[in-house]
N, C-alpha and C positions, 0 to 999 in steps of 0.2 A: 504494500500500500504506500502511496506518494505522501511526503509529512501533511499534514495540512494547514494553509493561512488562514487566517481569522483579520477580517477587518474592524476594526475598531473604533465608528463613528460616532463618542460622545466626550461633548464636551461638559460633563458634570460641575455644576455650581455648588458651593457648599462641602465645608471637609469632609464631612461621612461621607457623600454621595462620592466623590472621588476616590476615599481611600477604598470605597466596595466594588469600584470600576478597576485601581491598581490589583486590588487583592481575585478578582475574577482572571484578570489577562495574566496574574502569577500563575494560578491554578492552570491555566489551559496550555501556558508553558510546560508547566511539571507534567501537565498528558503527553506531551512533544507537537503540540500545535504553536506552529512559529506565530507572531502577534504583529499586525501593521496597523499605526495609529491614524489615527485623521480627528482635528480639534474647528475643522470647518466644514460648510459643504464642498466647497472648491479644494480642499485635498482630499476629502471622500472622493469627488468624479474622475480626479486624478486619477488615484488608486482604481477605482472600477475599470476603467479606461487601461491602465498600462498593467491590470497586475491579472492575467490570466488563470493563476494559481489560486486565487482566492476559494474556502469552501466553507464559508461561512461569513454573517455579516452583523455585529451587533450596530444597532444606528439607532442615535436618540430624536425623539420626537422634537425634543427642544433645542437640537442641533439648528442651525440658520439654513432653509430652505430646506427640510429634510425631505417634501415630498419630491422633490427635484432627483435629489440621491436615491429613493428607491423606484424610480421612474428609471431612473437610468441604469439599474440592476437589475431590475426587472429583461432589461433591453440589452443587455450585454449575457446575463447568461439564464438560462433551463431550470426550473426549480431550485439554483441556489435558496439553504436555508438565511433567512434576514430576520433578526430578533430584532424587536421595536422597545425601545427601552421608555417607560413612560413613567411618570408621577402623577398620573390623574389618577382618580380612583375608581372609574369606569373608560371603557372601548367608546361609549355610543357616540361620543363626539368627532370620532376619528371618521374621514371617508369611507366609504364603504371600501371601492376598491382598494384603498392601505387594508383594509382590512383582509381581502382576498389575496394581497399580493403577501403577507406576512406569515412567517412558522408558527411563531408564538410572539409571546409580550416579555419581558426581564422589568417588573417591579424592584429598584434596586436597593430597595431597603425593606423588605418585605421576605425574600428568601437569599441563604447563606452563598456565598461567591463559593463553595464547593457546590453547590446544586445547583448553580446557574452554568458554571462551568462545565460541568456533568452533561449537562441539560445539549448545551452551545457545540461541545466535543464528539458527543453520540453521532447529533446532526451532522457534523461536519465529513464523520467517520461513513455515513452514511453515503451522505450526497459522493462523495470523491468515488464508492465503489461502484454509486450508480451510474456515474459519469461517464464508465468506460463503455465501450460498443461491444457489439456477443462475442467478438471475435477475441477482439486484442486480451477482453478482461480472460478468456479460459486461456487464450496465449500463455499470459501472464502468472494465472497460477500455475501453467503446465510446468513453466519455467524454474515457480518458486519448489516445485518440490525435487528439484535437484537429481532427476532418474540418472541413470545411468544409460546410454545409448547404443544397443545393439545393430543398429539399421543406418544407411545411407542417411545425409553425406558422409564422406569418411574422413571427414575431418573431426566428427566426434565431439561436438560443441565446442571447434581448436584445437582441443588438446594437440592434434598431428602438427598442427602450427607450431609448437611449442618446441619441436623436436627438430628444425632448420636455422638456419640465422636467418633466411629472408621471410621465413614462415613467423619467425617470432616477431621482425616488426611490422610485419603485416597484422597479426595477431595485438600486439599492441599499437597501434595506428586507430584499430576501427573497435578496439573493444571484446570481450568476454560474449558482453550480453548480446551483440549481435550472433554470435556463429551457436549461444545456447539456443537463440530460438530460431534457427536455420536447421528445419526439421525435414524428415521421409516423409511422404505421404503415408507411410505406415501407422503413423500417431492418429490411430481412430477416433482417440477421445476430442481430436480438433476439427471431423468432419474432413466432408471428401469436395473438392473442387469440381469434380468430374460429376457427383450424385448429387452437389449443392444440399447436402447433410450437415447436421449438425453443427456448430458452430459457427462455420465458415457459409452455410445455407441460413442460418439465424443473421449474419452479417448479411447477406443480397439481399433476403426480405427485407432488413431492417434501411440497406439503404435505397431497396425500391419507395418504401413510404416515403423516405424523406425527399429523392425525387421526385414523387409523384407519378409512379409507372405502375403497372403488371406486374412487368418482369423485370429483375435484372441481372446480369449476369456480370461479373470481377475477369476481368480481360487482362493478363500477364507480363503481355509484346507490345502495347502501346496502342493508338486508336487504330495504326496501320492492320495490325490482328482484327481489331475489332470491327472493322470496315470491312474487310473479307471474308469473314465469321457472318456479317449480315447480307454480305452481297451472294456469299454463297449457301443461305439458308434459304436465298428467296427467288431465285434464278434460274433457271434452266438451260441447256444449249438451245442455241437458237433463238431463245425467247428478246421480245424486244424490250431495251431499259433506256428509259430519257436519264439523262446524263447531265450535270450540270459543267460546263466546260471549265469551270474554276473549282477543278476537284484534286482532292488530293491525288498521289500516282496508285493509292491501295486500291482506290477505288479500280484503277485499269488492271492491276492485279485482279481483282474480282471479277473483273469482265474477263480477265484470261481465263482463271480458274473455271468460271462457270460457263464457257461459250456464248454470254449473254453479247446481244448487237445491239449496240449503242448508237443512238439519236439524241445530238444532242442539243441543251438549252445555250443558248451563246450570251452572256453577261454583257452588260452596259461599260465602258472605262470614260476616263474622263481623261481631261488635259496635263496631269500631274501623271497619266501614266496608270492611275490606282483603279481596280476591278471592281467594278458595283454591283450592283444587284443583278437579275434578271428579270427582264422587265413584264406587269404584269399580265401584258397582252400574247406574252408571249406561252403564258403557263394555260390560256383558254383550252378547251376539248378541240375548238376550231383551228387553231393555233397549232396545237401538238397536229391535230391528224393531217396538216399539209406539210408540218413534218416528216411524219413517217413516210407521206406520198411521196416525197422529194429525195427520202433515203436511200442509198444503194442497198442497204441493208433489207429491206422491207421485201424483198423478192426474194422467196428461200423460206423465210422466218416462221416460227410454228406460231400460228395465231397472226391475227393482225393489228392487236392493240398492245402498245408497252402494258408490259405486267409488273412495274416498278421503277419508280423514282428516285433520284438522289442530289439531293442540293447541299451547298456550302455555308452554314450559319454558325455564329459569322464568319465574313468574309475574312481573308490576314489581317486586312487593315479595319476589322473591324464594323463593318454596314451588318444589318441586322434584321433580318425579313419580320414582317410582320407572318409567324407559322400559321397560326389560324387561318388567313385568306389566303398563303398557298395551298393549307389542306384542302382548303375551298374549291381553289380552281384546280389542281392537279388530282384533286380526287375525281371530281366529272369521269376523269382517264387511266390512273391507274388503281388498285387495290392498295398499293404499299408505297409506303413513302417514307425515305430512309434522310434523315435529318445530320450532316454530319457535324458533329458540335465539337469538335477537338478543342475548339478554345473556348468555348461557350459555358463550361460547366456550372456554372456561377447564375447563371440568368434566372431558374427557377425565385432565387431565395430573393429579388429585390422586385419590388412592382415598377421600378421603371422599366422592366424589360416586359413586364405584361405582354401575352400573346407572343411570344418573341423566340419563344424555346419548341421542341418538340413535344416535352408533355405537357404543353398548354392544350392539346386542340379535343379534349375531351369536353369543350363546350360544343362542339358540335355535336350532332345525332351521331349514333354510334354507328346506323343501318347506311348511312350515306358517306364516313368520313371513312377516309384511310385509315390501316393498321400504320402506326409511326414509330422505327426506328429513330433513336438518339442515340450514337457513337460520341463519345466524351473521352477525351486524353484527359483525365482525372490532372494528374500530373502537372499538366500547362499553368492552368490559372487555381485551382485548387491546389490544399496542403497535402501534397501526397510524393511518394516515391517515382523517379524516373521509371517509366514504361508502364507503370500503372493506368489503368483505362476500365469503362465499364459502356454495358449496352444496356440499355434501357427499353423497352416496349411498350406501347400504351396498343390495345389489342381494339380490335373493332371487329364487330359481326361479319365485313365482307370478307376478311384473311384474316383469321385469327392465328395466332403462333401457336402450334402444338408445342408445348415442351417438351416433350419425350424427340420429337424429329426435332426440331431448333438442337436439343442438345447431343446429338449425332453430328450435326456440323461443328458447336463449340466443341468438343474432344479432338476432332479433326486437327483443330488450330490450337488445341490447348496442350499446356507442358505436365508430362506426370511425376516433373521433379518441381513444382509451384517452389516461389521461395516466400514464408510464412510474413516475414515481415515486410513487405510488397502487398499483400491479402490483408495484414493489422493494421498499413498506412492506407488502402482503398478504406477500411470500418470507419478507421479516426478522419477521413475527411467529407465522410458522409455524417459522422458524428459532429463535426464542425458546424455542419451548416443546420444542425436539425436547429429546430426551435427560434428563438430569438439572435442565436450567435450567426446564424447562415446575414441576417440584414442585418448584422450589428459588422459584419465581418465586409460586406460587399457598399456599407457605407462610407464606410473608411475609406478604400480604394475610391470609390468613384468622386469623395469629396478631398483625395488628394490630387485627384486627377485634371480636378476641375480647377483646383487652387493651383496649378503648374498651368494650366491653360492660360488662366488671367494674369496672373504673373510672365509671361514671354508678353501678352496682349500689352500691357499695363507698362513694362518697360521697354516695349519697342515705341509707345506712343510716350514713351518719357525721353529716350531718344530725339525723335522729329519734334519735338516743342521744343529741347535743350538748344538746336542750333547751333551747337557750337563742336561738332563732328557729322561725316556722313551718315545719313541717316535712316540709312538700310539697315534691318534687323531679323531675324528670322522669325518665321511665326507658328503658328499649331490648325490646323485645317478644321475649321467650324462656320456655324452661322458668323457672321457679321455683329449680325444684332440679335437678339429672341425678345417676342413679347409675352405676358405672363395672361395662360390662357382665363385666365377669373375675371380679370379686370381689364385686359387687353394693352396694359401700358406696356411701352416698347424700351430695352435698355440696350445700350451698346456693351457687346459680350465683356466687354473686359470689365465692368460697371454693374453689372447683372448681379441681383442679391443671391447669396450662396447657395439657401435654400431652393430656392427657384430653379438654379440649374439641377440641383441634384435630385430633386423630386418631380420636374417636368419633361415627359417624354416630349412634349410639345418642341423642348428647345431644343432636340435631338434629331426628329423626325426629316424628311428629304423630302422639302416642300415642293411640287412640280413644278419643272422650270427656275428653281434655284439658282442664281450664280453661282455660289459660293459653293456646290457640292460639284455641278456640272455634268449631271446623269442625266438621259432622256427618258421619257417614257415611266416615270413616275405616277404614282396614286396618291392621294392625302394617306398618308397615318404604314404604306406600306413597308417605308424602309427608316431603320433609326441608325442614326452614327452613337457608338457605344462611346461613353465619354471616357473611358479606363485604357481605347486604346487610340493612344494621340500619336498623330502624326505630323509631325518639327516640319515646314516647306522651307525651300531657301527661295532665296531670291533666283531669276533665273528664267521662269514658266509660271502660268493661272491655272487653275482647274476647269480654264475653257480652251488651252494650249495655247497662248499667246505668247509667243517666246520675246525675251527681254533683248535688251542691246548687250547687258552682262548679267553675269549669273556667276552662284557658287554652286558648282555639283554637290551631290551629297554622298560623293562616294571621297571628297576632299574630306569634308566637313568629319565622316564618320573615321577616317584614318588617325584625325587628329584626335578624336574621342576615346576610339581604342587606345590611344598613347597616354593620355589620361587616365586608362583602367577604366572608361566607361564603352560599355560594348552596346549598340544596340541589337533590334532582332532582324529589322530587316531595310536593306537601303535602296530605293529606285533614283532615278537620275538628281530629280531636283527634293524628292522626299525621304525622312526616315523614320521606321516607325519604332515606341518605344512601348512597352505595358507596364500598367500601373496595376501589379498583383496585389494579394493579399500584406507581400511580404515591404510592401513599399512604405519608406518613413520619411519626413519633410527633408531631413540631413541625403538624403538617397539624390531627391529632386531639386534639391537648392546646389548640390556640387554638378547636376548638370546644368544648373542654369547658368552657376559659373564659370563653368567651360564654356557655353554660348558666347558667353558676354567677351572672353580673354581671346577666344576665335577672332570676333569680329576688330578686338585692337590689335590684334597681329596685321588682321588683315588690309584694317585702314592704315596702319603704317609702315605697309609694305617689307615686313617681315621676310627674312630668308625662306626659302622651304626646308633649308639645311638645318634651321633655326625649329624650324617649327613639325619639321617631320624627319628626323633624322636618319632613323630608320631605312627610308625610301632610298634620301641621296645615295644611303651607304649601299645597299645592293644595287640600284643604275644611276653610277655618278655622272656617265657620259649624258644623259636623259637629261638629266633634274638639276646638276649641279650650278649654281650660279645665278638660277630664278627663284626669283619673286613667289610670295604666295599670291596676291593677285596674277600675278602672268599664269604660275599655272593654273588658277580657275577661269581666266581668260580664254586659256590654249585647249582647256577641256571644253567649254561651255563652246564656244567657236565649233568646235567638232561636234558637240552633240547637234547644234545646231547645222550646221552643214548637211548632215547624214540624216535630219529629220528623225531622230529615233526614236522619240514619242511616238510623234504621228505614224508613222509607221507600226510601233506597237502595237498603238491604238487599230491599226487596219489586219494587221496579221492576226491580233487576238478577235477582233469579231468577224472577222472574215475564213472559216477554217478551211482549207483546201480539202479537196475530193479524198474521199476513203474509197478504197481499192479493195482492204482486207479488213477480216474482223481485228481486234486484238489475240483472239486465242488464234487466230487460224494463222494469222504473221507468227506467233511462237512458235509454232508445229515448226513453220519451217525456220524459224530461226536453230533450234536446237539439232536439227536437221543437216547444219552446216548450210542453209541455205541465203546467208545474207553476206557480205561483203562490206569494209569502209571504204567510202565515198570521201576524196575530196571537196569539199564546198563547192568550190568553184563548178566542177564537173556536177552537180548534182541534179540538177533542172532535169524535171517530168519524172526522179527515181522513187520508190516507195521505201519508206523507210521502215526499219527493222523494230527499232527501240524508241521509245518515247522519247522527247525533247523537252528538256524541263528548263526554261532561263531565267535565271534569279540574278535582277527583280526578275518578274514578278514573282516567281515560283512555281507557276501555272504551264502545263505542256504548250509549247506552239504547234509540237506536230504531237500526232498521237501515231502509235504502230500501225504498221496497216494506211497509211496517209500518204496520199500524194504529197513531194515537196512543190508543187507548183512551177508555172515558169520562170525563168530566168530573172523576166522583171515583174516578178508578182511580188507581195507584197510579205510575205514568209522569207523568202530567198535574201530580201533587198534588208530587210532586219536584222537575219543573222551577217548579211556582209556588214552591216552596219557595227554588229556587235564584233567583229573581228577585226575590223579595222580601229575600233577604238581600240582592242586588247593589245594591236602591232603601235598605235601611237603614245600607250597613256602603261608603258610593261608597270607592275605594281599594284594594279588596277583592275585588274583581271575580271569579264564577266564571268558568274559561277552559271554553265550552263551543262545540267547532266544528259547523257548522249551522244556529249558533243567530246572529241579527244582534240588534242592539238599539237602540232611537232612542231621540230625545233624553228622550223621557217615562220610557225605561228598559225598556220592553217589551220582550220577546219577540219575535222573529218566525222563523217556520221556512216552509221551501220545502215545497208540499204537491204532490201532484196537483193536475190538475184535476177 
């Protein structure tokens, strides 16, 4: 059992009353309950706020604001016990809800500081055991009772560590208690992954509730598993599946695995280069079936309607379907609709994301909506272990999920050596969010996120009024302005009361015909920009492509950042995007604001690049050495401008070239020995082998099985673009998988034969 805190909000007036307050936090000391004091309400919310460990709370009524203090413990944690400490001689005058919200009352001259102690201790003892989730808590005692281990792994709870010199600091590096509870699946008494029994079956139900699912199932390998795990529980050879073209590559995995023939939905981008939604004219029953009519694929196919959907929520950078009205429109057409939420796992627990997740759309009838898939990389934005992920089902009358077949395919993809505490960090981050800590936990990020927004807003517009430097700045990619939908008053974003941002989907949403987002084809209320994941623009380009006379890249801007120890997640030409997790604190977001600020005076005072990127000079001095950091954002911006590479993006991602092959059917022959690499140059009209993945954006330009198109088609003319930047700007390198490159710097991709 974990020691346990006890918070201690009163400030006692009068000698007795204090020396029976000293004499209680003695006694609960000698139980071994450590004691944190609070003599105001403002170092009570302190404490609520930064002390996670708390399992217990005495707070005086006559404390200054005390209803404040159990408001905000109420809101921060799950049946915490909270003792109300009073000198009145009756409750009836107390609110009702104080009254609902409290354990009990502590009269504190009424009964002895051992029975109140007693009383405060039990509780605490209590609450801490309830705390833990089915899984981790029998972990945990399986742990405490010390067995001895006849079964794999053979490491033996370490002990074989113990016996190497690199085993032993390996062994001490990561700890005891991790390789005790790195267990066989032999250990029955913790349930089977495979039978979803016992304990570890007590964990998925327990964290279906909390998501709001059916079903759900603890995924090992990351969402990538879990996207093939659902694509191939739902697919068929030959059958037809609309495809969202902004999909992860598991998903073309699952099209391989399952022979499924993919039609796909082609996404909005805008002038900064960033992938939007798909629009909702495009997700109609009228809409899909001139799809399928126009598909190579549709001739062959068993059936003539997609029997399954799969879209991207959210987007990388963040956009956020409104799920209910795609279940809407994509239901008219398919049965199943596969939601994939890698970064999303968070959206249930806060109502600004209302309707926005995959198990929201059980407001719809059950006999008309889709069965819905949510794949979650647990991991990403939730507290959980690398590769950890789960699947979710919210079932409906038209395809309902057998579990008995659904888990023929999870065994398929699942591992029969699980590692235990991967399955105890999936429990605890469903136990995170249960109750009031899931909104307690996802307000914090979104109202630091928001406070980093207005903060770049706020001192770029402190900049251009100073006057007295250039007064370029960089910014974060939002509305302009939002107005407050109650009263309809309008506030300039950076001006905008706190509240408002962080409780109004309204100042989120991608109002039709926007500037400031630059998407077409929009609906009121269908798409939100998630405020947690922001994205820095530089100068450079609009999000209507209007290219500047200068510009900083942001593949300069993010090199400098890395050198600072600050790494973002992901960088496209003139944008880069950062996430505001759980684990984000003001000291996190105020050091990158001041690496912003120290960028842009290198930059106006024309700073070496020697100076300012060291690194670079030292591996290409012949390149780099003796320029300017403005020259080289000059000499980059210049080229990206020349080569059009936006715009070009922009036309290669919603323009997709002719499909030739399925995906499964190009692997037959790939494995076959039947594909060859392709020079760039030489590649016009060849079909290619392996998908094409270029980061930015992260998204396939080709898919297997795809024509590369003509010569000067608009796919071809992109990647030359991308390669000619890699031959001017070495250092710089775009990350493009599929793609290999020799020494000359070419191109080469794997074609057919």
């Amino acid at each position: 059992m974990s020691r346990s805190t006890v918070m201690v909000a009163v400030d006692a007036s009068g000698a007795v009353a204090r020396g029976q307050v000293e004499a209680i936090c003695a006694e609960l000391r000698e139980e071994g309950h450590d004691i944190v004091r609070a003599h105001t309400a403002e170092d009570a919310l302190a404490l609520t706020q930064s002390r996670a460990d708390l399992s217990a709370a005495l707070v005086s009524w006559h404390l200054d604001e005390p209803e404040t203090v159990l408001r905000a413990l109420m809101g921060r944690f799950t049946k915490l016990p909270v003792f109300l400490v009073t000198t009145a001689t009756s409750v009836d005058d107390l609110p009702l809800w104080v009254s609902e919200a409290v354990s009990g009352y502590v009269w504190l001259l009424e009964d002895t500081p051992d029975f109140i102690a007693g009383r405060i201790g039990v509780a605490a003892d209590r609450y801490l055991d309830g705390v833990l989730p089915p899984f981790f808590r029998e972990l945990r005692r399986f742990d405490d009772t010390h067995e001895y281990s006849w079964h794999t792994p053979a490491h033996a709870g370490g002990v074989a560590f113990l016996k190497s010199p690199a085993g032993r600091a390996f062994f001490d590096y990561y700890g005891e208690r991790l390789f005790r509870t790195d267990l066989s699946i032999s250990v029955g008494e913790l349930g089977s992954l495979f039978e979803h029994t016992g304990p570890i079956g007590d964990a998925e139900r327990n964290a279906a509730r909390t998501f709001g699912a059916d079903l759900t199932y603890f995924v090992l390998h990351g969402d990538s598993t879990a996207d093939r795990i659902a694509c191939h529980a739902s697919i068929a050879t030959d059958e037809l599946v609309l495809v969202d073209r902004n999909c992860h590559k598991a998903i073309y995995h699952g099209l391989t695995i399952t022979g499924g023939r993919p039609v796909y939905l082609v996404p909005t981008r805008n002038g900064y280069g960033l992938m939007g939604p798909i629009p909702p004219a495009a997700m109609t029953a009228a809409a899909v079936a001139e799809g399928v009519r126009r598909s190579p694929f549709a001739a062959g196919a068993v059936g003539a309607d997609p029997v399954y959907a799969v879209i991207t929520n959210s987007t990388y950078d963040g956009l956020c379907y409104d799920v209910v009205r795609v279940a809407e429109l994509l239901g008219e057409t398919v049965p199943r609709l596969h939601v994939d939420e890698a970064w999303f796992a968070y959206a249930r627990f806060n109502p600004l994301y209302a309707r926005r997740y995959g198990m929201s759309v059980d407001v719809l009838p059950e006999d008309t909506r889709p069965t819905v898939f949510s794949t979650q990389s647990t991991h990403k934005l939730l507290a959980a272990m690398s590769q950890s992920s789960m699947v979710h089902v919210k079932n409906s009358q038209r395809s309902p999920v057998e579990h008995r077949q659904f888990n023929e395919t999870f065994m398929m993809h699942a591992t029969t050596s699980p590692l235990y505490p991967m399955i105890a960090g999936l429990d605890v981050a469903a136990a995170m969010m249960d109750g009031p800590g899931g909104r307690w936990l996802t307000d914090e990020a979104i109202t630091e996120a928001i406070r980093f927004r207005q903060a770049v807003a706020r001192l770029g517009r402190r900049i251009r009024d100073a006057g007295d430097r250039p007064d370029w700045f960089f910014g974060t990619w939002q509305p302009e302005s939002v107005a407050d939908p109650a009263t309809g008053e309008a506030h300039a974003f950076a001006d905008a009361p706190l509240d408002l941002l962080r409780t109004s989907p309204e100042c989120w949403t991608l109002a039709p015909g926007a500037q400031w987002h630059g998407f077409e084809g929009m609906e009121e209320g269908y798409c939100l920009l998630d405020p947690v994941k922001v994205t820095i623009t530089c100068p450079g380009v609009d999000a209507a492509g209007n290219v500047g006379s200068t510009g900083i890249p942001a593949r300069v801007l993010t090199m400098y950042l890395e050198a600072r120890g600050i790494v973002v997640e992901k960088t496209d030409s003139y944008t880069c995007l950062i996430l505001f997790s759980m684990g984000i604190t003001k000291g996190k977001w105020g050091t990158l604001l001041d690496a912003l600020l120290d960028f842009k005076s290198l930059y106006d005072r024309g700073a070496a690049v020697v100076d300012v990127l060291p690194e670079l000079v030292r591996a290409h001095p012949d390149r780099y050495a003796g320029l300017s950091l403005p020259a080289l954002c000059e000499q980059m911006h210049l080229q990206l401008s020349k080569s059009e590479l936006t715009a070009l993006l922009d036309e290669a991602f919603t323009h997709p070239t002719p499909a030739v092959a399925t995906p499964a059917q190009t692997y037959q022959k790939l494995i076959r020995g039947g594909a060859e690499p392709v020079r760039l140059a030489e590649i016009a009209g060849r079909t290619v082998a392996t998908m094409v993945v270029t980061t930015p954006p992260g998204i396939p330009v080709l898919m297997p099985g795809e024509s590369t198109g003509g010569a000067g088609g608009p796919v071809l003319r992109y990647l030359g673009a991308l390669e000619a930047f890699d031959r001017e700007f070495p250092g710089f390198p775009s990350e493009t998988h599929g793609v290999t490159r020799d020494s000359s710097g070419d191109y080469w991709i794997s074609c057919l034969r």
